[in-house]
C-alpha positions, 0 to 999 in steps of 0.5 A: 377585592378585585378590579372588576366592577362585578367584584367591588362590595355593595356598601349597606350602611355607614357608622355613624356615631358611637353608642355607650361605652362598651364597644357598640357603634350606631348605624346609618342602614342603607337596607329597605328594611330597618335592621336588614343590614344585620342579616349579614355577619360578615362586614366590609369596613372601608378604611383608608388601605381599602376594605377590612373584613370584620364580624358582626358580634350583635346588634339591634335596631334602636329606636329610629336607627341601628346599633351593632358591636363588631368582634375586637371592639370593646370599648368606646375609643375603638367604636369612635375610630370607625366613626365616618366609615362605609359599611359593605358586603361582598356581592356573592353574600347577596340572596338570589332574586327572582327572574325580572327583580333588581337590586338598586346598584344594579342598575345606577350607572345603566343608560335608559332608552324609551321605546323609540330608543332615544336616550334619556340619560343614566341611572344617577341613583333610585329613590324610594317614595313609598308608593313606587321607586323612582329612578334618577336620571342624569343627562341633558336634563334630570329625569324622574322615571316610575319604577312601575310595570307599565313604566320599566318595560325591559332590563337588560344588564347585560348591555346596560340599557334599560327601556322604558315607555316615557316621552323624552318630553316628559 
């Protein structure tokens, strides 16, 4: 992986623990869907040189979570030494969204201005509440923003800046 931010992987989960003795590992997935993290064949295991590409053999959701077994992990010593380790992908084996929709690490790290352009901080991070996704803003004060139509008003990723319709009050 290159040094350009645009390069760097998108982390989709963590391992979180061994499961059985033949290799599996349970995963901590990071997905909006349970299981979406086993659309990608292709994983990035972060280690402590970087990031080792590995394959994805199987996998299922299980109960509350994920389990999955990589190629070359075959029994329950090899799936323990992943235990702790970020699961990513490479940012080209993302689906194209539709014109006005994001994925969630595009916008962590983009300033939100209101529509009077005072600032209200950065992303921190985006929760999901069920009903709407919220935005997590860090700066003098910390901001919960609707991720809602009314709310968002434009994106633009290209200067980092999200406007919104929200007092500085608020």
């Amino acid at each position: 992986m290159g040094t350009d931010p645009g390069d760097s992987p998108v982390i989709m989960g963590r391992i979180s623990g061994a499961y059985g003795v033949k290799g599996w590992v349970r995963v901590f997935d990071h997905s909006r869907e349970r299981g979406g993290i086993l659309d990608y064949r292709h994983w990035l295991i972060r280690s402590g040189a970087g990031w080792e590409q590995r394959q994805l053999a199987e996998g299922r959701c299980h109960g509350n979570g994920v389990v999955a077994r990589l190629e070359d992990c075959e029994d329950r010593n090899q799936a323990v030494a992943l235990m702790g380790r970020d699961i990513a992908i490479r940012r080209d084996q993302l689906g194209e969204l539709a014109k006005g929709e994001y994925y969630w690490h595009q916008l962590k790290g983009l300033e939100v201005v209101n529509t009077r352009g005072e600032s209200l901080g950065r992303v921190r991070r985006l929760l999901e509440t069920g009903a709407n996704d919220v935005l997590v803003l860090e700066g003098e004060q910390e901001r919960l923003i609707p991720y809602v139509p009314d709310t968002i008003k434009q994106v633009d990723l290209a200067k980092g800046l999200i406007e919104v319709a929200w007092d500085r009050d608020f």
